[in-house]
C-alpha positions as CSV (number, residue, x, y, z in Angstrom):
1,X,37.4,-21.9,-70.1
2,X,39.9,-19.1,-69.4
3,X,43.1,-20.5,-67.7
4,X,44.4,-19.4,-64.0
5,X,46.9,-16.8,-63.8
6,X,50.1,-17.1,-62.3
7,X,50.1,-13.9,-60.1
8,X,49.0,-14.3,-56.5
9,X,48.2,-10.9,-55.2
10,X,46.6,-9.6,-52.1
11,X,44.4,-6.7,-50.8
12,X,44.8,-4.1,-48.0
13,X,42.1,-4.4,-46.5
14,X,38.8,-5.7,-44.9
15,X,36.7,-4.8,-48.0
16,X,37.6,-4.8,-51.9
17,X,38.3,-1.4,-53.2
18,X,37.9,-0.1,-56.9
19,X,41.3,-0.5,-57.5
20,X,41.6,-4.1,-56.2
21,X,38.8,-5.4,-58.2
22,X,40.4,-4.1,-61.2
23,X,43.8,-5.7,-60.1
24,X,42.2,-9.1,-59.3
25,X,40.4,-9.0,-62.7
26,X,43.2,-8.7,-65.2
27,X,44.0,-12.2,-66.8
28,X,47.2,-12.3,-64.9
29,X,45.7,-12.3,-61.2
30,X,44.9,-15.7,-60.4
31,X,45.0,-16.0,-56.5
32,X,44.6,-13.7,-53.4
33,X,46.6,-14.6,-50.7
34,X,45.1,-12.6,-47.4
35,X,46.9,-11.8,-44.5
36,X,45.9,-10.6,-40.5
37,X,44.9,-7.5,-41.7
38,X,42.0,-8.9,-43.7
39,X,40.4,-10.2,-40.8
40,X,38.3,-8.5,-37.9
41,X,35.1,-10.3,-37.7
42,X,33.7,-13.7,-39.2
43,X,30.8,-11.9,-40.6
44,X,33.2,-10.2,-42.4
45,X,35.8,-12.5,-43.6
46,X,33.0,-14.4,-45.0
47,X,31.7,-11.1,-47.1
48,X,35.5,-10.2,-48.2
49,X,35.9,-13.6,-49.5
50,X,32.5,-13.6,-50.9
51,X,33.6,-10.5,-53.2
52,X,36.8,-12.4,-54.1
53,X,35.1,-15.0,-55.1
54,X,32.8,-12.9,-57.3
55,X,35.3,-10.8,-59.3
56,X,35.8,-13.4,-62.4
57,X,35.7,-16.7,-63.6
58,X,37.4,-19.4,-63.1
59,X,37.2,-17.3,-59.8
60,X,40.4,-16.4,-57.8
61,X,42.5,-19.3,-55.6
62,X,42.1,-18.0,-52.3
63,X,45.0,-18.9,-50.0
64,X,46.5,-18.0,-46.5
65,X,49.7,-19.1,-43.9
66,X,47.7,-20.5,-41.1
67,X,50.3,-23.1,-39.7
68,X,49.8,-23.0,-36.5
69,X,52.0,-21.8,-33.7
70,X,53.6,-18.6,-35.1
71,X,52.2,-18.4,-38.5
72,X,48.1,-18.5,-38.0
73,X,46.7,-15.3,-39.5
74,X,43.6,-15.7,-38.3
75,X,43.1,-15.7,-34.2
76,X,40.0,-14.1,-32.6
77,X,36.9,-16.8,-33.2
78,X,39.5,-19.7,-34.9
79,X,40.6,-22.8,-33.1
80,X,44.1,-22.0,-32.0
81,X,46.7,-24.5,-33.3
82,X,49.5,-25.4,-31.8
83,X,53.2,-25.3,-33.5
84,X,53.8,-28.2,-35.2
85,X,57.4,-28.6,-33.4
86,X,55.1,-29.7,-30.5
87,X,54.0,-33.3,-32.0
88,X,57.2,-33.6,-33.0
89,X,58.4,-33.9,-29.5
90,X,55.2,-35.6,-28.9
91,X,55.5,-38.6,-31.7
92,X,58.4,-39.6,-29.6
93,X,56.5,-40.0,-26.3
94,X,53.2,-41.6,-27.4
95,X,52.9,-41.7,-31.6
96,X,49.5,-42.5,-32.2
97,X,48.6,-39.6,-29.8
98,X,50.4,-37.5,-31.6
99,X,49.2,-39.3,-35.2
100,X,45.9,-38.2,-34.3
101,X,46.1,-34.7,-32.7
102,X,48.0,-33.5,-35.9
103,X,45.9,-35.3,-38.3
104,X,42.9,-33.6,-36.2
105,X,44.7,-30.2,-36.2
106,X,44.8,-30.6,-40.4
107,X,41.4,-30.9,-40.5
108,X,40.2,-28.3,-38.0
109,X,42.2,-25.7,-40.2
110,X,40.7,-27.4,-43.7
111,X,37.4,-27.1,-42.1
112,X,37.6,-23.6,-40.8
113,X,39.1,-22.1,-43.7
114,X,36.8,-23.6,-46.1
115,X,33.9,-22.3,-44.2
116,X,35.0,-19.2,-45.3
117,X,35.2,-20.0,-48.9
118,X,39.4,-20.3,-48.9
119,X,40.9,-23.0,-50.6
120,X,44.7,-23.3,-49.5
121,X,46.6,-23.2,-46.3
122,X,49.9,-23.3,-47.3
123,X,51.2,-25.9,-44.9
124,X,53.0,-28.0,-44.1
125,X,56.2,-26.9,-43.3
126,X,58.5,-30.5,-44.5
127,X,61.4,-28.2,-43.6
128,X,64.0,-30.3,-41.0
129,X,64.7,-27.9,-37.7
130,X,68.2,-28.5,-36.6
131,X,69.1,-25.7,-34.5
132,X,69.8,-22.9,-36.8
133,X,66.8,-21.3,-38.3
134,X,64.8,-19.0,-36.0
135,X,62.9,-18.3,-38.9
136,X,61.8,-21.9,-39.4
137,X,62.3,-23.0,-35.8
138,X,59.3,-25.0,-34.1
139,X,57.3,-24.3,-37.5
140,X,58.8,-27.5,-38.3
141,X,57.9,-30.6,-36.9
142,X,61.0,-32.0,-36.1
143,X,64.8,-32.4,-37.1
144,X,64.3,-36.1,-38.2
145,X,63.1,-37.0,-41.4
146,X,61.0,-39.9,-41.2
147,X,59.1,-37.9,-38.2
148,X,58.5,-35.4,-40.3
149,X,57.4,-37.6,-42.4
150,X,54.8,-39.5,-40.7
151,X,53.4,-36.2,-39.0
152,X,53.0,-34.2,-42.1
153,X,51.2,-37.3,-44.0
154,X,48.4,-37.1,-41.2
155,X,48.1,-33.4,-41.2
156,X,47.8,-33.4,-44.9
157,X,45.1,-36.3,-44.2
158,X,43.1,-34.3,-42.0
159,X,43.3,-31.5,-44.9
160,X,42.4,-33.2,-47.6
161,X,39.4,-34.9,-45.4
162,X,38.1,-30.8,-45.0
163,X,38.4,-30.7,-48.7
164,X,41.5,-29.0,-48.9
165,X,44.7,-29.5,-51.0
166,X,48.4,-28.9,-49.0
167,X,51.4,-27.2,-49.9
168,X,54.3,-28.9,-48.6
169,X,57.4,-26.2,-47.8
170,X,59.6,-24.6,-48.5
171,X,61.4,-27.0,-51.1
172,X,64.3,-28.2,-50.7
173,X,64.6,-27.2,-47.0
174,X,64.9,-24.3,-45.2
175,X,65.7,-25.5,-41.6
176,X,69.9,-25.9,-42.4
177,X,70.6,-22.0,-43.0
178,X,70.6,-19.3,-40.1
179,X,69.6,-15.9,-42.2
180,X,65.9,-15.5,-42.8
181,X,65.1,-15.1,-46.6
182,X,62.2,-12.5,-45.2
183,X,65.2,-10.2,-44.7
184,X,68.1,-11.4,-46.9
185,X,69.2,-14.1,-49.3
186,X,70.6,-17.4,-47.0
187,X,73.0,-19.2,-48.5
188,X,73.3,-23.3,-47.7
189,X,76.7,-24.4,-48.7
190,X,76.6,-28.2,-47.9
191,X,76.9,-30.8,-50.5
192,X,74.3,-32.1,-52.4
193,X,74.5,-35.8,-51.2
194,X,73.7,-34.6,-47.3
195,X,70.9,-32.5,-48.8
196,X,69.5,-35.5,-50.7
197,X,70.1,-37.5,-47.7
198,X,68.7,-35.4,-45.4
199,X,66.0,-32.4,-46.1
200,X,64.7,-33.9,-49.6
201,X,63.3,-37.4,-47.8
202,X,60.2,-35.2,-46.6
203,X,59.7,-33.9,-49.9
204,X,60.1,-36.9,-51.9
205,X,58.1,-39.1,-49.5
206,X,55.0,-36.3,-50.0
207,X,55.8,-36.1,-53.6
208,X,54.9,-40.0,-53.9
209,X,51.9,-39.7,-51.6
210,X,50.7,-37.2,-53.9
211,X,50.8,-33.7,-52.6
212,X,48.8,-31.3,-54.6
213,X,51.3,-28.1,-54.1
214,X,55.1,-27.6,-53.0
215,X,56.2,-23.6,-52.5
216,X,59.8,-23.1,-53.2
217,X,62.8,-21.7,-50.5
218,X,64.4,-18.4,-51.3
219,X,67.9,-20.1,-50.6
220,X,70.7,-20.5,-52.7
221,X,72.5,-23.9,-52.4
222,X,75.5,-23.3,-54.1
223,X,76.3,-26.9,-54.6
224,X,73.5,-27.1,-57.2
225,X,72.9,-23.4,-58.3
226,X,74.3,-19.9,-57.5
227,X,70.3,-18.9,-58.2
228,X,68.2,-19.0,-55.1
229,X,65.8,-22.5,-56.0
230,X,62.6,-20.2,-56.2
231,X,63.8,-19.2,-59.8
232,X,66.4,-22.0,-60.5
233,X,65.5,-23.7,-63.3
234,X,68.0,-26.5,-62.6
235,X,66.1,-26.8,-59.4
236,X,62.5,-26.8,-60.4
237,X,62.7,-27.9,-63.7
238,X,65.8,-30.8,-63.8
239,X,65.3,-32.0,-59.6
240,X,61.7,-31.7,-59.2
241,X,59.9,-31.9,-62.1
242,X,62.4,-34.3,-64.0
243,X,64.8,-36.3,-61.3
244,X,61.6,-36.3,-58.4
245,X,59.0,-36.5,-60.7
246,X,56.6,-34.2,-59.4
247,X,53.6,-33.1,-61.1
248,X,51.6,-30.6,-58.7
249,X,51.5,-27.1,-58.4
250,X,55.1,-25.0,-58.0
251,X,54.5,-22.1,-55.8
252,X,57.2,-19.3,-55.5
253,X,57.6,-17.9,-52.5
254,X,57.1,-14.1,-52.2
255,X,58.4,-12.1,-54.8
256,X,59.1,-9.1,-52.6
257,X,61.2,-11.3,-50.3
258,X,64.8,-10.2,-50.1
259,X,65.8,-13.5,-50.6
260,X,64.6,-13.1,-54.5
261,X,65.7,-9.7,-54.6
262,X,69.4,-10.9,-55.5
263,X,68.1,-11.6,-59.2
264,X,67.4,-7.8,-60.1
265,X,63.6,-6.1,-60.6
266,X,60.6,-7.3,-59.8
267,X,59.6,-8.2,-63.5
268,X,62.9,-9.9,-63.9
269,X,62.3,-12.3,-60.8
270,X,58.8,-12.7,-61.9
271,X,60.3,-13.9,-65.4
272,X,62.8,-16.4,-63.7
273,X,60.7,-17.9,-61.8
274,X,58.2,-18.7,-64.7
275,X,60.9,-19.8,-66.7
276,X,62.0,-22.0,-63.9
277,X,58.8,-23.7,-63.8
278,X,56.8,-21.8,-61.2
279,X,53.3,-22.5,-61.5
280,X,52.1,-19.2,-59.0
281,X,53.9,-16.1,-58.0
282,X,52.7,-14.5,-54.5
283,X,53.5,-11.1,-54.6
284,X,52.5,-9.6,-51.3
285,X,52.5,-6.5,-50.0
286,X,53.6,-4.4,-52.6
287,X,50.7,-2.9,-54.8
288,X,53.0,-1.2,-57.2
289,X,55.2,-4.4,-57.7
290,X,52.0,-6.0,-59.0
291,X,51.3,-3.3,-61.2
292,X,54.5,-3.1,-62.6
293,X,53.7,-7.2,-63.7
294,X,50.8,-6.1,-65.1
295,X,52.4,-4.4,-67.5
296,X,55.5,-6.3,-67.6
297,X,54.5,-9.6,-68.3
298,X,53.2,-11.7,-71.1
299,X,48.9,-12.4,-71.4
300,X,48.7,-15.7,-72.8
301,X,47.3,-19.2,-71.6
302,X,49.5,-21.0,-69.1
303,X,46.9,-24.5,-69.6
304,X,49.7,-26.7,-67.6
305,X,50.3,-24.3,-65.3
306,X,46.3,-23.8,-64.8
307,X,46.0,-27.7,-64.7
308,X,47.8,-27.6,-61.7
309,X,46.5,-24.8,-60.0
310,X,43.3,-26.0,-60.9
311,X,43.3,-29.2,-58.9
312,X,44.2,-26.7,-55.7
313,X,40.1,-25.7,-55.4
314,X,38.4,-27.0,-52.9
315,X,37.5,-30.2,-53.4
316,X,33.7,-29.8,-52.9
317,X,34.1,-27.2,-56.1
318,X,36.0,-29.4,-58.3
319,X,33.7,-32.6,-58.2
């Protein structure tokens, strides 16, 4: 079998074009991420992924944010979900209450989206919200660790019960740093030890449990690396892979992100991250930046890397 290729692209539209089936069918396209503008109708979400799922074998990852609060692309004729911030404050007033309304929430999403024929909802956020990052804000579930914690274990339950892996972000934390890496590169200058102590419990916790995918923050922490972590080799390979011990799927965030625009080209960030140990490289809205990869990067057979992305199907596909 071929493997899965590390490029996550997307589409412009509500229908595939010539050109998109021809960018989704070159060996480096393995994933579509879609966005609000793919979406009018369910009759016609269910067509669009339909042709995604048609344009090669093994057949594209299909993958969208759809949080909750904020970040849900998809609206009109989907159960609305609240932010997760809200069971944060809930947990704290009754916890089983709150236990079950996010671990429902997790599986209303897997369920919906799988009825469509997508695979990933790239949630949860394990980021820590103290106060700073608007960006992040009441995405997270709370500023304390083990609440986050407990909260993101039953929403990741309620996932995985729909059939659907998770994708805990945005590793190592995003919540400490005011500048959004949508916009420009943030910069966390705290030491190491409060990082561990702190914004890396959520992760490591989920890495034990299990958790199929982490996507990584376009933040440089200068304690560690003076690269952002999405292409830090010192972060993915030595802290995650080596010192964490994580196995699953690496996801970079956006490529066209200003916060991984500090390391030069688009083919020269794509090559970082790889060589970092990136397993998948969204790069979203920016048609010529994927064409440029095309001809920039490497064809050969990632069977690790496809490993891992492989076990991100849903589940009912796998079996």
């Amino acid at each position: 079998m071929s493997t899965i290729g590390p490029l996550m692209a997307d589409v412009g539209g509500l229908a595939l074009t010539a050109e998109d089936r021809e960018v989704l069918a070159h060996p480096l396209v393995g994933g579509v991420i879609l966005f609000a503008r793919n979406y009018s109708d369910p009759e016609q979400l269910r067509a669009l992924c339909a042709e995604l799922a048609a344009v090669k074998q093994p057949r594209l990852l299909l993958a969208v944010d759809h949080e909750g609060g904020r970040v849900q692309r998809f609206r009109v004729g989907f159960t609305r979900i609240p932010a997760m911030g809200t069971f944060g404050k809930l947990l704290a007033e009754a916890p089983q209450k709150a236990l079950d309304e996010v671990r429902n929430c997790g599986e209303t999403i897997g369920r919906e989206l799988a009825g469509y024929g997508i695979d990933l909802c790239f949630a949860p956020v394990l980021d820590r919200d103290v106060g700073v990052s608007q960006v992040i804000g009441d995405r997270a579930f709370a500023e304390d660790p083990d609440t986050i914690v407990r909260l993101a274990r039953a929403f990741r339950a309620g996932l995985n019960t729909a059939g659907l892996a998770a994708t805990g972000k945005h590793f190592p934390g995003h919540g400490a740093v005011a500048a959004d890496s949508h916009t420009e590169l943030p910069v966390d200058r705290r030491p190491y030890a409060e990082i561990e102590a702190k914004d890396l419990l959520p992760f490591r916790a989920l890495i034990e449990d299990g958790i199929e995918s982490l996507m990584m923050a376009h933040v440089r922490y200068t304690a560690v690396d003076e690269t952002p972590a999405s292409l830090s080799r010192r972060w993915i390979h030595g802290l995650l892979r080596k010192d964490l011990g994580y196995n699953g799927a690496v996801i970079c965030d956006d490529l066209c992100m200003a916060g991984a625009k500090v390391a030069g080209g688009i083919a020269e960030r794509a090559r970082l991250a790889l060589d970092a140990g990136c397993d998948m490289l969204p790069v979203c809205n920016d048609r010529t930046a994927v064409l440029e990869l095309l001809e920039a990067l490497p064809v050969k057979p990632r069977k690790l890397s496809s490993a891992r992305l492989q076990r991100l199907y849903r589940k009912e596909e796998v079996a």
